[in-house]
Each structure stands twice: as C-alpha cells, then as structure tokens.
N, C-alpha and C positions, 0 to 999 in steps of 0.2 A: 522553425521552432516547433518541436513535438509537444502532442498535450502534457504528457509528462513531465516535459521540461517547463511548459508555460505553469502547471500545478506546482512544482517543486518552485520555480521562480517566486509565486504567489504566496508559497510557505513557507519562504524565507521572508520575507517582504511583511506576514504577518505573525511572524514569532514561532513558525512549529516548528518541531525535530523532528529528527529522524526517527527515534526510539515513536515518536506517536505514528506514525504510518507504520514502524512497524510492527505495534501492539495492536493495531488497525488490521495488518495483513494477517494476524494470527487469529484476531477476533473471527474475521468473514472465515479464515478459511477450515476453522475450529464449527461456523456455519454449516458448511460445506458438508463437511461428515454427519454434522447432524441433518438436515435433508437430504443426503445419499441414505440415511439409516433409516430416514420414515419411510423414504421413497422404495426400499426394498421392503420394509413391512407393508405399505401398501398395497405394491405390488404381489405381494405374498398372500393378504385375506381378499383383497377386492379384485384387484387383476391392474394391466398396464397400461390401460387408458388413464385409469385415478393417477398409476404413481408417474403420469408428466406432468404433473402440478409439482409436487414437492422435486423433480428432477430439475425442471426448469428455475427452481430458485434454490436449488443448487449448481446450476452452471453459472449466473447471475454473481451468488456467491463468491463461486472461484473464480469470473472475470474481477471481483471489486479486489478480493485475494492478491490477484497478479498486478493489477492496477497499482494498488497499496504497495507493492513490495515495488517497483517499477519506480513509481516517485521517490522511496524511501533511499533506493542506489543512486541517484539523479540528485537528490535532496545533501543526501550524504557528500556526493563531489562537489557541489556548489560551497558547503560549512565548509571542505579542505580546504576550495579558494578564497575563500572568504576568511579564516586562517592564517593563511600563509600571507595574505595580504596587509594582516592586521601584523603581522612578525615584522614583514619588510618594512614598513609605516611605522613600526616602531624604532625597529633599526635604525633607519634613515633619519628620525627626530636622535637620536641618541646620541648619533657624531657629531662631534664639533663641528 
C-alpha cells in the first residue's frame, strides 16, 4: 500500500471527498505561481542566490499540488467502490 493509498484510505475512513483534496490541489498549486512570481522578482532586483528561498517553496508547493491531486484520483476510485458496493447490498436486501 502506497502513501497515497494509505492517505485516501484515511479520508475515506474520516469523512473527506474528493472535491476537498481537490480544492486543496488548486489551492498549493495557485501557491506555486505565486512563489515562481516572487522568486523571478527576486531574482530580477537582488540576484539568484535570494530567489532559492521563494523557488524552494515553490517546489514544496507543487510537490503538496501533485500529492493532493494523487490522493484525490485514489480517493475518487475507492467512493466508486464504495458505491457500487452500497447498489449491490441494496440489491441483494431487495430480493425476495
């Protein structure tokens, strides 16, 4: 079992969706642009040594980004079995 898997496992376990990891993925990665855009102003009045602070939390960023969006596909197949499981259990009380 992948971290991802054990993370989605966990947030199905404690009530998340999908849509939150993936208003999560857009949040960091809406991040992202914004410390790539300091990190070139930086870079532009002080020089390149300053702009690997703001680059370094934007890679950070877009690891939490990929991370988020990675659970939220993981997350999302687990609701389908979970789902389809809930159809068949109904089914099956349904018949005679």
């Amino acid at each position: 079992m992948s971290f991802h898997d054990h993370v989605a496992q966990t947030a199905v376990n404690d009530g998340n969706t999908t849509a939150q990891f993936r208003r999560a993925a857009q949040v960091h990665a809406n991040g992202t642009w914004m410390f790539l855009l300091v990190g070139a102003a930086v870079w532009y009045f002080v020089g390149w040594k300053w702009a690997l602070i703001p680059a370094a939390f934007a890679a950070y960023s877009a690891l939490k980004s990929i991370s988020a969006t990675n659970v939220a596909n993981k997350l999302e197949t687990l609701e389908r079995k979970i789902r389809s499981m809930e159809k068949t259990a109904t089914a099956d009380n349904s018949e005679p």
